[in-house]
TORFI-127633 format. One record per residue: x, z, y of N, C-alpha, C in turn; residue in three letters. Coordinates in nm, 2 decimals, padded with zeros to 4 digits. Example, Ala and Ser with C-alpha at 12.3 -4.5 7.8 and 13.67 -1.06 7.14 Angstrom:
<<01.32, 00.78, -00.57>, <01.23, 00.78, -00.45>, <01.32, 00.78, -00.33>, ALA>,
<<01.28, 00.71, -00.22>, <01.37, 00.71, -00.11>, <01.29, 00.79, 00.00>, SER>,
//
This chain:
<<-00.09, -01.67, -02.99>, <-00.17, -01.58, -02.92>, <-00.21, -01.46, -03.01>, UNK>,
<<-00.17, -01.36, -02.97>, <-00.21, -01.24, -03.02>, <-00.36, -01.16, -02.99>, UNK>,
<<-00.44, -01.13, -03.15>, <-00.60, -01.08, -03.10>, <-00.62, -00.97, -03.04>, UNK>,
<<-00.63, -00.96, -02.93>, <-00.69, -00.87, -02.83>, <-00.83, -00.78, -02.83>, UNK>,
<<-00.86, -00.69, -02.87>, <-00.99, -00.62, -02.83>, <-01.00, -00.56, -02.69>, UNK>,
<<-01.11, -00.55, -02.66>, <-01.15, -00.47, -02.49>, <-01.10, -00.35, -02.47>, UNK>,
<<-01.05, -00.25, -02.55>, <-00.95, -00.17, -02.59>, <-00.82, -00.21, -02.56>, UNK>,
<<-00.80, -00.29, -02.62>, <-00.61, -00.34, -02.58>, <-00.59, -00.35, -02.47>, UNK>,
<<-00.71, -00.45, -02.42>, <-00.72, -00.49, -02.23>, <-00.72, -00.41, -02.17>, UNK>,
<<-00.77, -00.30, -02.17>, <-00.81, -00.20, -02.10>, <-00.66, -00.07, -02.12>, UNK>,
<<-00.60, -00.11, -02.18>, <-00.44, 00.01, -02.22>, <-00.35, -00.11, -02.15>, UNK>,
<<-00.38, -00.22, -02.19>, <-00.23, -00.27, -02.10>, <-00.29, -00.32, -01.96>, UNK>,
<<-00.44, -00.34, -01.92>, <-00.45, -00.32, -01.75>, <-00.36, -00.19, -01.71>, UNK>,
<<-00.41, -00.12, -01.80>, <-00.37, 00.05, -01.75>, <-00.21, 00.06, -01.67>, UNK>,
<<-00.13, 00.00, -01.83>, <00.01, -00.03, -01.78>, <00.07, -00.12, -01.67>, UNK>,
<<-00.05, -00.22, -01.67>, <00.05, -00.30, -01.55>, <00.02, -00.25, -01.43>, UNK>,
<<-00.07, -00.18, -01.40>, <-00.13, -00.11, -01.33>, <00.02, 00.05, -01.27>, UNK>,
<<00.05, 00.07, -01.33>, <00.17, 00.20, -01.40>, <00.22, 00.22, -01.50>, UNK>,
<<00.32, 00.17, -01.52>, <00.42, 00.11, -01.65>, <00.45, 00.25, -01.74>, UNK>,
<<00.42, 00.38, -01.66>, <00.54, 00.53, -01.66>, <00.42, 00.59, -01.75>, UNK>,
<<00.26, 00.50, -01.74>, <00.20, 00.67, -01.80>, <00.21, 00.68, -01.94>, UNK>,
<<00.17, 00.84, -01.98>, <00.15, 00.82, -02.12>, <00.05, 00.79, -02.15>, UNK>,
<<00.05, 00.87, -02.32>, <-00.06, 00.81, -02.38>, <-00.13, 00.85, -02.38>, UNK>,
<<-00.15, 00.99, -02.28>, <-00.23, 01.09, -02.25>, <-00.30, 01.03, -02.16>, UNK>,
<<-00.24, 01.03, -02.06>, <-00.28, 00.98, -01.97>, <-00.40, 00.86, -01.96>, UNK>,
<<-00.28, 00.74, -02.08>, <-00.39, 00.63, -02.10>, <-00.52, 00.61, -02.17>, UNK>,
<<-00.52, 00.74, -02.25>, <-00.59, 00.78, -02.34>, <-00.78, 00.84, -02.27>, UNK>,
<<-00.69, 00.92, -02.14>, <-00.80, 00.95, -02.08>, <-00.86, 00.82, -01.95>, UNK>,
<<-00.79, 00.70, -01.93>, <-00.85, 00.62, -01.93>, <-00.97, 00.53, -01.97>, UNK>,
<<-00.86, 00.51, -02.08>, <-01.00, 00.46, -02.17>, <-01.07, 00.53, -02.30>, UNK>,
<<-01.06, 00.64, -02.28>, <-01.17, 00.71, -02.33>, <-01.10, 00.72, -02.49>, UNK>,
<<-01.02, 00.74, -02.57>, <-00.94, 00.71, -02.66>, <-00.88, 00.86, -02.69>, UNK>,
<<-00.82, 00.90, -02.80>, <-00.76, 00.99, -02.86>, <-00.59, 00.95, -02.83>, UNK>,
<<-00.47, 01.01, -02.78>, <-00.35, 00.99, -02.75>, <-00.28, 00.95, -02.86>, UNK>,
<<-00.32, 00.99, -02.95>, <-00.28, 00.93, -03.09>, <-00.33, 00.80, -03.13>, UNK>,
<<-00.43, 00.74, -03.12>, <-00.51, 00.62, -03.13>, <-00.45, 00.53, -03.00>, UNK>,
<<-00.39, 00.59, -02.86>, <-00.32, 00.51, -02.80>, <-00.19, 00.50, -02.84>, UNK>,
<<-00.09, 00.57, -02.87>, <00.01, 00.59, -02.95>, <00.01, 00.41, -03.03>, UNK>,
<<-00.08, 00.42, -03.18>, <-00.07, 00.34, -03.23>, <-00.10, 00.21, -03.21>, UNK>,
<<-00.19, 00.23, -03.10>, <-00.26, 00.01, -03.05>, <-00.13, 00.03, -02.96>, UNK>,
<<-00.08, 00.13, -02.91>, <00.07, 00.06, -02.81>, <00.21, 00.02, -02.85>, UNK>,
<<00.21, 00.07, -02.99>, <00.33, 00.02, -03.03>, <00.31, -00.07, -03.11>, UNK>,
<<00.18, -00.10, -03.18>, <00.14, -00.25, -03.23>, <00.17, -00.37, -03.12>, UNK>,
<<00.11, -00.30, -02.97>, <00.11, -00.43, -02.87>, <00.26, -00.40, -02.84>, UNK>,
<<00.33, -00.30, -02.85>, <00.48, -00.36, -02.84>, <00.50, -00.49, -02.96>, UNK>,
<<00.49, -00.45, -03.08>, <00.55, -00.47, -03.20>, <00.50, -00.60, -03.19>, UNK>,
<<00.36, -00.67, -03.13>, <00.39, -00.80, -03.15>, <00.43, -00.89, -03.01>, UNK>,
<<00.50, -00.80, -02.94>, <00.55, -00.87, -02.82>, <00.47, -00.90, -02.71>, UNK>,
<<00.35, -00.86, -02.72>, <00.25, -00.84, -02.58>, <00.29, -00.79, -02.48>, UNK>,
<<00.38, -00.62, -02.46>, <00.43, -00.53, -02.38>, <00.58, -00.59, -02.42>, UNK>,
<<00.62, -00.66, -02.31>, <00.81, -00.68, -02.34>, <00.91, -00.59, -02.32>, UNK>,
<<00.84, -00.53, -02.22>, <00.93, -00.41, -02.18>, <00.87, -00.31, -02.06>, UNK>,
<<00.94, -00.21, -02.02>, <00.92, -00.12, -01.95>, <01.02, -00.14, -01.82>, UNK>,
<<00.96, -00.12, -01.66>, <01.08, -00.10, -01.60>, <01.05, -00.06, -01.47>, UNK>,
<<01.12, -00.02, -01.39>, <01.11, 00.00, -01.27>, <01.08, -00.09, -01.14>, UNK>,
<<00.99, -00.08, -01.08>, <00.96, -00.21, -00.95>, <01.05, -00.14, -00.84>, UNK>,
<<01.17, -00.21, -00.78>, <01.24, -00.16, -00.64>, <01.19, -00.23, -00.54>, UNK>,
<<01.19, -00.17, -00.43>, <01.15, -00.20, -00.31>, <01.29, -00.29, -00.28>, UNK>,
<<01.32, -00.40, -00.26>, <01.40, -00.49, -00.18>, <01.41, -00.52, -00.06>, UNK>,
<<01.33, -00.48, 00.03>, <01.36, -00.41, 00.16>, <01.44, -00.32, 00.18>, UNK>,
<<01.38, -00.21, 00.13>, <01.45, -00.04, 00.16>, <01.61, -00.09, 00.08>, UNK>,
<<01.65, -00.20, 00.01>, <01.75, -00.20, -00.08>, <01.86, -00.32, 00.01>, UNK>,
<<01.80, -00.32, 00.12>, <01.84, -00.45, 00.20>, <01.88, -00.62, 00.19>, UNK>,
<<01.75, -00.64, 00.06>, <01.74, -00.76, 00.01>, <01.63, -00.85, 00.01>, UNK>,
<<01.66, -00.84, 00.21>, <01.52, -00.90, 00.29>, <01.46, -01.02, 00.26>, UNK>,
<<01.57, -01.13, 00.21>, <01.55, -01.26, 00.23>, <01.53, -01.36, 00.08>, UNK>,
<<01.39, -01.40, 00.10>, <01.38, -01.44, -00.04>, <01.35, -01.61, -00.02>, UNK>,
<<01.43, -01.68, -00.10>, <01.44, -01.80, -00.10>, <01.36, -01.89, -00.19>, UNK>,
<<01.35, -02.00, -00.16>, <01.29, -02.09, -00.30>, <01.38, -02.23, -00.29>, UNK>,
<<01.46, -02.23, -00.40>, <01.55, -02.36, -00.42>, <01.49, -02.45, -00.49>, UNK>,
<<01.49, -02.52, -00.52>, <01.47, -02.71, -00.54>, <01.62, -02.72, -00.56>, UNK>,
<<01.63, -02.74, -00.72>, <01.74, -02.78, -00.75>, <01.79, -02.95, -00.84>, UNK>,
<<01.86, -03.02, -00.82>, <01.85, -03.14, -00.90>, <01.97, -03.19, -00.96>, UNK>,
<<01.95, -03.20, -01.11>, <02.06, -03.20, -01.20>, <02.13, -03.34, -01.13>, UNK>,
<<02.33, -03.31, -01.18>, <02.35, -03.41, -01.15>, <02.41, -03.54, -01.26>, UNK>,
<<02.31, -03.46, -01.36>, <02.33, -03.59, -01.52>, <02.21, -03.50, -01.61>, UNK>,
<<02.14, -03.59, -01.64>, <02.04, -03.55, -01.70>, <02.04, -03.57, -01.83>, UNK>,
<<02.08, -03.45, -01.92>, <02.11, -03.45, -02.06>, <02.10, -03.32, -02.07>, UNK>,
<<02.11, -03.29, -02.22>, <02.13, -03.15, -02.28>, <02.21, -03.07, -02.30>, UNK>,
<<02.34, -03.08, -02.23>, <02.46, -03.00, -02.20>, <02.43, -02.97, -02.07>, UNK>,
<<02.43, -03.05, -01.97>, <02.40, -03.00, -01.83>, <02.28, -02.91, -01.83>, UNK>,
<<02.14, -02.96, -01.90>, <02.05, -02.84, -01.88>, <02.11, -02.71, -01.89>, UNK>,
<<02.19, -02.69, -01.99>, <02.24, -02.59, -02.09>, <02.31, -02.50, -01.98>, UNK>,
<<02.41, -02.57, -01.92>, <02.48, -02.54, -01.79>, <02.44, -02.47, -01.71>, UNK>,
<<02.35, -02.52, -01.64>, <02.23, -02.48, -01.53>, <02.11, -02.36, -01.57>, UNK>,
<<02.06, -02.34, -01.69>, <02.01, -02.26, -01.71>, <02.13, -02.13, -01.74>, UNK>,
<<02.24, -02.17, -01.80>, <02.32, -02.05, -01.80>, <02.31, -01.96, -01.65>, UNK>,
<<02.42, -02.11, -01.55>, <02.45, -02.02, -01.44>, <02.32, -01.96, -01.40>, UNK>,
<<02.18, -01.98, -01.43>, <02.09, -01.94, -01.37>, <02.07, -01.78, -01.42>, UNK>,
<<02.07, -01.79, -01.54>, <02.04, -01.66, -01.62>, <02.19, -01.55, -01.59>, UNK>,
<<02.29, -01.60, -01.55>, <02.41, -01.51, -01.51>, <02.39, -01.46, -01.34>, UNK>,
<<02.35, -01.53, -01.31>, <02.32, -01.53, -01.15>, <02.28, -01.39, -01.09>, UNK>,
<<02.28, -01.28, -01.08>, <02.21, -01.15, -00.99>, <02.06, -01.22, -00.92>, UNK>,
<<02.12, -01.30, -00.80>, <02.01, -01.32, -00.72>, <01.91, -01.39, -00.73>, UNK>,
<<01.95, -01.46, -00.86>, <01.83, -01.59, -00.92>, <01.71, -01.47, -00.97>, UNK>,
<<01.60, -01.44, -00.87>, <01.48, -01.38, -00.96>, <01.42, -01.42, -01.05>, UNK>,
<<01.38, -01.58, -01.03>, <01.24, -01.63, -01.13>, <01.34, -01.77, -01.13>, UNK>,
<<01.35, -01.89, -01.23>, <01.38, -01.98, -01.22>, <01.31, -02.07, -01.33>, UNK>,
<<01.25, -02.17, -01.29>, <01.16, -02.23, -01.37>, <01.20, -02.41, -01.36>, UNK>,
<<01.17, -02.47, -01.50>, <01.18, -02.63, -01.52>, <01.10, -02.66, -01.44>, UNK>,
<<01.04, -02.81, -01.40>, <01.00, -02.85, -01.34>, <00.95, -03.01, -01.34>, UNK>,
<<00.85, -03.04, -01.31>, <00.87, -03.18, -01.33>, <00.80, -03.23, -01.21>, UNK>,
<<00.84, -03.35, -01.15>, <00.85, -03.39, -01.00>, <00.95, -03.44, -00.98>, UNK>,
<<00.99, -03.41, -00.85>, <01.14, -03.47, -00.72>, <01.22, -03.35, -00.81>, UNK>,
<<01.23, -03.24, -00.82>, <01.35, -03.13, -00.83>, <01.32, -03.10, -00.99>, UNK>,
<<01.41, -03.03, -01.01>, <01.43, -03.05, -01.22>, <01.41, -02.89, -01.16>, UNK>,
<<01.45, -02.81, -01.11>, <01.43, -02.67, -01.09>, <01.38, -02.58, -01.01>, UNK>,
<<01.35, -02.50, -01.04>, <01.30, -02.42, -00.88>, <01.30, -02.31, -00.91>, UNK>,
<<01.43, -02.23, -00.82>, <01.49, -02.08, -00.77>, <01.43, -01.99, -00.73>, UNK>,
<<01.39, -01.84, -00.72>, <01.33, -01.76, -00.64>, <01.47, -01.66, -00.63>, UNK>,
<<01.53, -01.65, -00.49>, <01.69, -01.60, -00.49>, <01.64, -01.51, -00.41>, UNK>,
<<01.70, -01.41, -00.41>, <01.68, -01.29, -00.32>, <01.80, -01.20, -00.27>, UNK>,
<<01.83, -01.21, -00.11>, <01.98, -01.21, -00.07>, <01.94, -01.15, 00.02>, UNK>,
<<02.00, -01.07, 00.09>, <02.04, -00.98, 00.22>, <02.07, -01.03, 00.33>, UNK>,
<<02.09, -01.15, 00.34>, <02.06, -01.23, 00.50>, <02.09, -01.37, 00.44>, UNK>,
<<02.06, -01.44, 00.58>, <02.09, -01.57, 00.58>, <02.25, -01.63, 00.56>, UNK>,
<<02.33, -01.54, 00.63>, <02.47, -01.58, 00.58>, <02.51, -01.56, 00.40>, UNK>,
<<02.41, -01.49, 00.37>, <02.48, -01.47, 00.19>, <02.35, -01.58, 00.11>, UNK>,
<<02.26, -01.63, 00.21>, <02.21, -01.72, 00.11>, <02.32, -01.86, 00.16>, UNK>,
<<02.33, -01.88, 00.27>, <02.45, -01.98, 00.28>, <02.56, -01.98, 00.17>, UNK>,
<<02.65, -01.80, 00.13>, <02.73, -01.83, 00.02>, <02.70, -01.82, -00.09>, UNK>,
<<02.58, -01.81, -00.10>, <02.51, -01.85, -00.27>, <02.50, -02.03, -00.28>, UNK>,
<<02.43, -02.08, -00.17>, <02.43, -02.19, -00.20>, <02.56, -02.29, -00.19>, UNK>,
<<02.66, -02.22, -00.13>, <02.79, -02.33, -00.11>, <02.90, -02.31, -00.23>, UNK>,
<<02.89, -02.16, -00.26>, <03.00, -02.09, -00.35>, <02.94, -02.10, -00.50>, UNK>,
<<02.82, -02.10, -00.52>, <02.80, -02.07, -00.68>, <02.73, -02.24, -00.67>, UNK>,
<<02.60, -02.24, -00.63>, <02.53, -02.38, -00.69>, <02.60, -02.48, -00.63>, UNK>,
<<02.66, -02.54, -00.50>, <02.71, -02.67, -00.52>, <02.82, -02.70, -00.59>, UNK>,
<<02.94, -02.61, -00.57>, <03.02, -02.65, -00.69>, <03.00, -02.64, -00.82>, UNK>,
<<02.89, -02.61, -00.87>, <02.86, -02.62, -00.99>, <02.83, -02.77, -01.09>, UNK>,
<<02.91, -02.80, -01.19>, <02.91, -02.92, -01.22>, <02.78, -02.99, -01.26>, UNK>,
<<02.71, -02.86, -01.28>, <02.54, -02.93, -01.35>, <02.48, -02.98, -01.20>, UNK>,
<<02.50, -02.95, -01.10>, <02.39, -02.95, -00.98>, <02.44, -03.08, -00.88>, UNK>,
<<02.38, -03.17, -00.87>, <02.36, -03.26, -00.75>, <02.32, -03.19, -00.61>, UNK>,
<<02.24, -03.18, -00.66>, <02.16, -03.19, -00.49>, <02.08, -03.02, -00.47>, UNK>,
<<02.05, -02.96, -00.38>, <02.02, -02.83, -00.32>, <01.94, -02.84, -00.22>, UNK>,
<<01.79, -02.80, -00.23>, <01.74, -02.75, -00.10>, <01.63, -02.64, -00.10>, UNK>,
<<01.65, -02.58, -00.01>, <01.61, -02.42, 00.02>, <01.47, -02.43, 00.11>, UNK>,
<<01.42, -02.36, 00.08>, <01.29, -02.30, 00.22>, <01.29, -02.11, 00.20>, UNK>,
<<01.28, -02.11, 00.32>, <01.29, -01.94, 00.34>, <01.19, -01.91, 00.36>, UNK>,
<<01.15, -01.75, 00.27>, <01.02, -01.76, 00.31>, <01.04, -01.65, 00.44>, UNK>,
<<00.91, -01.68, 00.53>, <00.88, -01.63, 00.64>, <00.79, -01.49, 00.63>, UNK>,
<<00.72, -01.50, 00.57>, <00.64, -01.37, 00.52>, <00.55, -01.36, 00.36>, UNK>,
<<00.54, -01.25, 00.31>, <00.48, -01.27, 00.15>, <00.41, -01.24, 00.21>, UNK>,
<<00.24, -01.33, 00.17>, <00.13, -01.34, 00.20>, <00.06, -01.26, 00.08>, UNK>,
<<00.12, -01.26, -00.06>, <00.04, -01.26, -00.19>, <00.20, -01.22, -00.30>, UNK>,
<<00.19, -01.09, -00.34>, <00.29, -01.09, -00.41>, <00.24, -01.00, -00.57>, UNK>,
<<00.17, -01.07, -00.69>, <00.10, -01.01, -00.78>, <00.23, -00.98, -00.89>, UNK>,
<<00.24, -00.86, -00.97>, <00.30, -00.82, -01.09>, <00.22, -00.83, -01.19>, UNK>,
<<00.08, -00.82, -01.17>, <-00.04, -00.80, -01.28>, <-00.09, -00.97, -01.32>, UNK>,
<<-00.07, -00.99, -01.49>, <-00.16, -01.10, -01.51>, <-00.29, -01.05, -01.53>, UNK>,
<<-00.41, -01.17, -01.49>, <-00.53, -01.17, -01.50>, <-00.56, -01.17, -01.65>, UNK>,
<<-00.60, -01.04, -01.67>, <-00.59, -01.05, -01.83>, <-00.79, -01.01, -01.85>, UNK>,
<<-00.90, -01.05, -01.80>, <-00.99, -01.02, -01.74>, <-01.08, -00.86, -01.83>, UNK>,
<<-01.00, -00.76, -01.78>, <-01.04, -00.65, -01.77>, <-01.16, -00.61, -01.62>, UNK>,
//
């Protein structure tokens, strides 16, 4: 864990908040000189706090209505198969979030596809014939109730 002052909290709320501003900008936030933000921001780059910078797309407007959550289960449980499985996961386009798991399923998917017929060929074409994967089951979601980009970093 990297040490944090109420200064730092207060520049990277700023950013999660709008990733684009500067240091001007951030500067007149929190009350700071652009130069003095300048340097606490590329410290909090340099030790990996700020990963990166990027653009949020609307997936709607992009016609990538349908967002899934897979439950996936190895079908040999060793350290080549994990290896496998996390590959195809990290090559995948429509795998958004995919996380270990421990429970009934070894994995769990957040896929995001353009209808229900391309989550059908996601799940028949890439994950069942995949040699790491047994077993496959999906829930669709019906509506996002709660959808946060911002950690609780308590600013």
């Amino acid at each position: 864990m990297v040490d944090l002052d109420a200064t730092d909290l207060r520049i990277l709320d700023a950013l999660q908040e709008k990733g684009d501003l500067t240091n001007h900008e951030i500067a007149e936030r929190v009350h700071l000189s652009a130069s003095q933000i300048s340097r606490r921001r590329g410290r909090l780059e340099a030790d990996g706090v700020i990963r990166r910078y990027r653009a949020e797309l609307d997936a709607d407007r992009l016609g990538l209505s349908t967002i899934v959550f897979i439950h996936v289960t190895l079908a040999r449980h060793n350290p080549a198969n994990a290896k496998r499985f996390r590959d195809l996961s990290a090559m995948t386009p429509e795998v958004q979030e995919a996380y270990a798991l421990t429970g009934e399923a070894d994995y769990l998917l957040k896929v995001v596809v353009a209808s229900l017929p391309d989550l059908s060929r996601f799940v028949n074409d890439v994950l069942l014939p995949h040699e790491s994967v047994s077993q496959v089951r999906s829930e669709v979601v019906l509506e996002t109730l709660s959808e946060r980009r911002s950690l609780p970093i308590g600013v």
